[in-house]
N, C-alpha and C positions, 0 to 999 in steps of 0.2 A: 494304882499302877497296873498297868495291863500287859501283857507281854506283845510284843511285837510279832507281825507274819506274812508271810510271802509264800503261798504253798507252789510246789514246783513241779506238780503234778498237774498240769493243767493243760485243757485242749484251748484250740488255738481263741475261741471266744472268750473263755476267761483269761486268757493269759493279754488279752487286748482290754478287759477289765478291768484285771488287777495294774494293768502299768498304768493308769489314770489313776489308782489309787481306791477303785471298786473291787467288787466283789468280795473276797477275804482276806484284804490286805489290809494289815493294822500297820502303822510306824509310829514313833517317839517325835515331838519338836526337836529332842536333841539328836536324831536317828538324820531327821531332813534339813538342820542347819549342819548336819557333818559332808550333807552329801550335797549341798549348797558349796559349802566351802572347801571341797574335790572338784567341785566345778571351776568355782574363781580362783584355784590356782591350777595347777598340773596334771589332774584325775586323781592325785594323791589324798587317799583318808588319814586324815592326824587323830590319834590320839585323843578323846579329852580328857579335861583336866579342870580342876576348882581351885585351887592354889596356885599361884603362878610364883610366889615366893613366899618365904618366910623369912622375919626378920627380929631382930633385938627390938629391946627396949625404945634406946637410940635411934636405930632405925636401919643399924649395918644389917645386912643380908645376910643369913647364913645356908642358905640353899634358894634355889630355884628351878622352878618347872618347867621343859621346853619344849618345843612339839617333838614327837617322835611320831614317826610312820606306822600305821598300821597295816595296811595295803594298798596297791594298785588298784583304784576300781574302774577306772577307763583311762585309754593312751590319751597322749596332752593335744590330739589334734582331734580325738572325739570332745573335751573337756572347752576347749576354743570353738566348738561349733554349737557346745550347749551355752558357754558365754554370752554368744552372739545371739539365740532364741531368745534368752532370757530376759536379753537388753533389752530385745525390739518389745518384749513384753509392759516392759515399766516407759519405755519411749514411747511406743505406739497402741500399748493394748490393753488385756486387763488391769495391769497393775501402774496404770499412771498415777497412781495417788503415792507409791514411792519413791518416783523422784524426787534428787536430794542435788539442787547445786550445788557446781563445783566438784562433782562427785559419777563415778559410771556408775548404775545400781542394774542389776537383774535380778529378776523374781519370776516368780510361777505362782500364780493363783488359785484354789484349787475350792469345792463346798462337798464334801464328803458326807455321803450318806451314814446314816448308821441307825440304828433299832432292828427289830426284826421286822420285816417286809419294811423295811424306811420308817417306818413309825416315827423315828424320832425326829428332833431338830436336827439341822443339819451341820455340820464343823466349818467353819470359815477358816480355809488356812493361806497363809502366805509363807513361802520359803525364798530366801534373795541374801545377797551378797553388796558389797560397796566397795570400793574401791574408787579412795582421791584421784584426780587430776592430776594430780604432782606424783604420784606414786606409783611403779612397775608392779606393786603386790596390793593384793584385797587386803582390807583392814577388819572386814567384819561380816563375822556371816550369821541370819539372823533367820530362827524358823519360829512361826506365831500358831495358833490353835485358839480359835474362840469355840468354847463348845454351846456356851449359852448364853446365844445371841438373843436379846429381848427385840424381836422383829417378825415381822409378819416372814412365814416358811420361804415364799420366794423372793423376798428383798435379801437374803442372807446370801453375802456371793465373799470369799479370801478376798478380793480387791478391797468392797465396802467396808470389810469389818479388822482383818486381820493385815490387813496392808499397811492402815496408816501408823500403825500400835509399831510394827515392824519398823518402818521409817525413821518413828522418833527414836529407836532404838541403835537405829544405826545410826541416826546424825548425833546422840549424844557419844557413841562412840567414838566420830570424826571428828567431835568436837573437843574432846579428850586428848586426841590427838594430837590433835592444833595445839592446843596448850601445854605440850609436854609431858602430863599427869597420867602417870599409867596405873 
């Protein structure tokens, strides 16, 4: 476990680094599926959670877990304009390999450096949302991290590696769905 960073001290070069996700900026999969799914709904950050209920033996429920708000991280007419980027991404750009019929999906691509002077492999990430055809709300928001991609240093791109891993995750989501089973 690593801790997360964004330092905020920064001139205007690094601060156009760090929003791509360079220079000294670390986040979590769970850090970039939270701020995936502030996108595909309202700019609203929920809460997460690991238990969504608990139950008897039988199977009656005796508690359960629901989203609760953490914060505003952007208005709902900046969150519809990152929507809209994201789609064109998986519709028309890097991340076509997650499209899911039947289904809107956005994502963002992304191959993050890391070692000291880049040394290392490189991180294949993919961060995206899904949201059914039939439904007003996202069903699933889903952020992937390959770190050790067995590939030659420039084939490793979040589209190739971390997207399709992403996908099947959210169609078994949707497919869950479909079938009532939560």
């Amino acid at each position: 476990v690593a801790p997360s960073n964004f330092d905020l001290r920064l001139d205007k070069a690094q601060l156009a680094l760090s929003s791509i996700g360079q220079f000294d900026t670390r986040a979590t999969p769970l850090q970039m599926a939270m701020i995936s799914a502030a996108v595909a709904g309202d700019g609203t950050v929920r809460r997460p959670y690991l238990v969504e209920r608990t139950t008897r033996r039988g199977g009656g429920t005796l508690g359960t877990t629901g989203p609760r708000t953490l914060h505003q991280a952007m208005s709902a007419s900046t969150a519809q304009q990152m929507r809209e980027l994201m789609t064109d991404v998986v519709e028309e750009g890097t991340g076509t390999v997650a499209a899911i019929p039947g289904a809107t999906v956005g994502g963002k691509t992304g191959t993050a450096q890391h070692g000291v002077g880049n040394a290392g492999t490189p991180y294949a990430w993919f961060t995206s949302w899904a949201r059914p055809d039939d439904s007003m709300q996202p069903a699933v928001a889903v952020a992937v991290v390959v770190e050790d991609a067995a590939a030659n240093r420039g084939d490793i791109s979040g589209g190739g590696f971390a997207g399709p891993i992403a996908r099947s995750v959210m169609e078994a989501v949707l497919d869950t769905r479909d079938h009532g089973d939560h």
